[in-house]
C-alpha positions as CSV (number, residue, x, y, z in Angstrom):
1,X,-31.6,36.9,145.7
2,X,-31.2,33.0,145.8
3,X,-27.8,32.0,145.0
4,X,-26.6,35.6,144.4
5,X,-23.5,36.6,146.6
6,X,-23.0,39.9,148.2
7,X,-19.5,40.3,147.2
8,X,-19.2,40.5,142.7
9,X,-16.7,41.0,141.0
10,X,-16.2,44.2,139.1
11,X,-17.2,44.0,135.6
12,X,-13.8,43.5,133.6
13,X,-12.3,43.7,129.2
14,X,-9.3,42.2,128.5
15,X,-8.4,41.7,125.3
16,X,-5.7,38.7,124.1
17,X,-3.8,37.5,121.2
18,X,-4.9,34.3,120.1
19,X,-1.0,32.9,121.0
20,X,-1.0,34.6,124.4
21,X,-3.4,33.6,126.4
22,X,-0.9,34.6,129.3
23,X,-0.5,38.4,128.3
24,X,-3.2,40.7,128.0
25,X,-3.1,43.6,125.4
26,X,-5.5,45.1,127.3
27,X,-7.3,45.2,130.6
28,X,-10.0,47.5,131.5
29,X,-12.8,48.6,134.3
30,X,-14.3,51.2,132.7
31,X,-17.5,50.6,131.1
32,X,-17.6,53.4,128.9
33,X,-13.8,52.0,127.6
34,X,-15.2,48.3,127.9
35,X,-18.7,49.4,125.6
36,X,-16.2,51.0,122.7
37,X,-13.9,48.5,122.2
38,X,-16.7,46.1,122.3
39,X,-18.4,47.8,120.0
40,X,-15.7,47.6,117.3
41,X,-16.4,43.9,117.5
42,X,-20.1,44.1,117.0
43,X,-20.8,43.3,120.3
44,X,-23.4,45.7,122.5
45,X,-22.3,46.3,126.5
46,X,-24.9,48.6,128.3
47,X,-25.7,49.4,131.8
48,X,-29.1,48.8,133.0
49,X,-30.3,50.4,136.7
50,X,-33.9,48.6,137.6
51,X,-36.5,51.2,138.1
52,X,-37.5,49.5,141.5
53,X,-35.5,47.1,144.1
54,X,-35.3,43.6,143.6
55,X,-35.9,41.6,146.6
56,X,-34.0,38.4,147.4
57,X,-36.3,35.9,145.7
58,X,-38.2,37.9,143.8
59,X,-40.5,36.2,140.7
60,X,-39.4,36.3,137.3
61,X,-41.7,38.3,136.8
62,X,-41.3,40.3,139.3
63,X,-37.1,40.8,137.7
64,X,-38.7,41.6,134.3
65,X,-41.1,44.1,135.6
66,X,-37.9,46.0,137.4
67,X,-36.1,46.2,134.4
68,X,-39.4,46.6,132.1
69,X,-38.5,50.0,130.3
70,X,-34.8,48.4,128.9
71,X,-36.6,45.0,128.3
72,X,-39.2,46.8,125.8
73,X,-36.8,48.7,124.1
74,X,-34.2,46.3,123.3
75,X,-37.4,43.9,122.3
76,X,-38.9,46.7,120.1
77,X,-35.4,47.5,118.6
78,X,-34.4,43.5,117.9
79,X,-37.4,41.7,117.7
80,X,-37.2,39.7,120.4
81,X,-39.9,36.6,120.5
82,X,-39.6,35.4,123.7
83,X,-37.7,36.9,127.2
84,X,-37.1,34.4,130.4
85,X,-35.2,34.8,133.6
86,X,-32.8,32.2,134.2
87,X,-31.4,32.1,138.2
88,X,-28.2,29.5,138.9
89,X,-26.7,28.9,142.7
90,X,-23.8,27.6,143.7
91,X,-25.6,24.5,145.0
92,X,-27.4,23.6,142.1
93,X,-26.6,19.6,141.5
94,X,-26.5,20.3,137.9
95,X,-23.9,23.1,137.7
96,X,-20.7,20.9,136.5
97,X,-22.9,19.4,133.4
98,X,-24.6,23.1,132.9
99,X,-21.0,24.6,132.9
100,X,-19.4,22.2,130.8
101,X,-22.3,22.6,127.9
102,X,-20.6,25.7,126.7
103,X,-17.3,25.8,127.9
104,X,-15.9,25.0,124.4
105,X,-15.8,27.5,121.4
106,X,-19.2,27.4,119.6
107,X,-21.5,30.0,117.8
108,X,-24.9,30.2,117.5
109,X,-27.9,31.0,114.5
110,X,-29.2,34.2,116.4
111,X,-27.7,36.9,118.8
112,X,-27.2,36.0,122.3
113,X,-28.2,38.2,124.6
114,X,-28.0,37.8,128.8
115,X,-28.9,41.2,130.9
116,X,-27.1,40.1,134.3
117,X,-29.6,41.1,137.4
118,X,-27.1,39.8,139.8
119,X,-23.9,37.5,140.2
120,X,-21.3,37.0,137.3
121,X,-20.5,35.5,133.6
122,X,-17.3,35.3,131.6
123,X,-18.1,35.7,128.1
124,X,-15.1,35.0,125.7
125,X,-15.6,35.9,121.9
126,X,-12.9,35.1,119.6
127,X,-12.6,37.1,116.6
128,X,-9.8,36.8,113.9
129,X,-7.0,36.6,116.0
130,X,-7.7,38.5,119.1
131,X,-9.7,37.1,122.4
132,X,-12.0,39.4,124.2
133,X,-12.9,38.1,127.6
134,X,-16.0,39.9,128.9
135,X,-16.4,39.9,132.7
136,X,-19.9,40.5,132.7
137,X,-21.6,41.3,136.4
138,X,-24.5,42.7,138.1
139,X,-26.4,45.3,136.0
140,X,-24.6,44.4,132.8
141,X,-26.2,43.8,129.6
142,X,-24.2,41.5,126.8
143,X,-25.5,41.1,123.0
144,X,-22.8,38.5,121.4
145,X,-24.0,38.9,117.5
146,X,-25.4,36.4,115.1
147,X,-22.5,33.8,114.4
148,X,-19.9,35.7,116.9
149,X,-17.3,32.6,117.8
150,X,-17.5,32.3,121.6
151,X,-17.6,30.5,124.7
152,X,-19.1,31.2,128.4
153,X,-17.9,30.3,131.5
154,X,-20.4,30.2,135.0
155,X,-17.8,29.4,137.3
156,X,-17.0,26.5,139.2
157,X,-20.1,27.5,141.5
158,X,-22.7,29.5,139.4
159,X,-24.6,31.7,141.1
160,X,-26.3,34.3,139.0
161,X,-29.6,35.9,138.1
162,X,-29.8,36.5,134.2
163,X,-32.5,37.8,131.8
164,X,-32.3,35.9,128.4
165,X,-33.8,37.0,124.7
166,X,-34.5,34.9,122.1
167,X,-35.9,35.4,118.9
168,X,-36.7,32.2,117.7
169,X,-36.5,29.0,120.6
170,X,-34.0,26.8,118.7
171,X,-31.3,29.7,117.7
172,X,-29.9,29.3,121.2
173,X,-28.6,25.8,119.8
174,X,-24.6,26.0,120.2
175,X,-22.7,25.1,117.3
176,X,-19.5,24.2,117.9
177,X,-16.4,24.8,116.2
178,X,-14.2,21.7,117.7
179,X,-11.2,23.4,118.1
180,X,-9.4,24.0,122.0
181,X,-9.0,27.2,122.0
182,X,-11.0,27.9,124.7
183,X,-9.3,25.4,127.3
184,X,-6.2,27.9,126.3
185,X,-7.7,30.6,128.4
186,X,-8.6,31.2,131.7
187,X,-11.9,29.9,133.5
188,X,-14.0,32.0,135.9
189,X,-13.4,31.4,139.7
């Protein structure tokens, strides 16, 4: 795929107090480990395997048709409006300005929801006063709930392949909370 490098990053949970952004409380691989604590927090981390390969630049619709069976499920179970593929590369001339825009702690009206068909995302919820950084990678699936204080990083140079669900097309809109808490932690790449 376009933009997409061979080598990704294993898919990673660590979990922070609020003060230590130095000193994890907890660091896991394992996705079965990663999917419980997660779920504690009201966040949903699933594996999905596509039913057929995906060919280096392959169609969005050809994407959504290899992941077509988890697509209508998770649409059927949430009421999903509207499902797009997003694809960023490393050379993309917009990537500093499409990092920044939610680099900072922010929430949003609806749950947002990013199925990762290839490359890598750090999602970073804060809740109370613990941080869960969420190393999401290929074949990872990521539903940050309704109003979930957060932040995502892309990297310094994106490259990823995501599947995005929206239920209505202004929920994405990030609200942000103005506070730095998220410059306190660490950045992807």
């Amino acid at each position: 795929m376009p933009g997409v490098t061979a080598r990704t990053p294993q898919s990673r949970l660590r979990i922070f107090d609020e003060a230590h952004p130095d000193q994890p409380l907890l660091e896991t691989q394992d996705l079965a480990a990663m999917a419980r604590e997660l779920a504690r927090i009201g966040v949903t981390f699933e594996q999905w395997q596509a039913s057929k390969p995906v060919a280096p630049g392959a169609s969005p619709e050809e994407v959504m048709e290899a992941y077509r069976a988890d697509i209508d499920r998770l649409v059927a179970e949430r009421g999903f409006r509207s499902v797009d593929v997003v694809s960023i590369a490393p050379d993309n001339p917009q990537r500093e300005a499409m990092r920044a825009k939610f680099l900072d702690e922010h929430f949003h009206k609806e749950d947002e929801v990013r199925f990762f068909v290839g490359g890598s995302g750090l999602f970073t919820l804060h809740v109370d006063d613990k941080v869960y950084e969420v190393l999401c990678t290929r074949g990872d699936l990521i539903a940050v709930p309704d109003s979930a204080k957060h932040w995502f990083d892309m990297g310094p140079e994106p490259s990823f392949i995501a599947i995005r669900f929206f239920t209505e097309p202004d929920g994405w809109v990030g609200h942000f909370t103005g506070t730095d808490i998220a410059s306190r932690f660490p950045r992807l790449g």
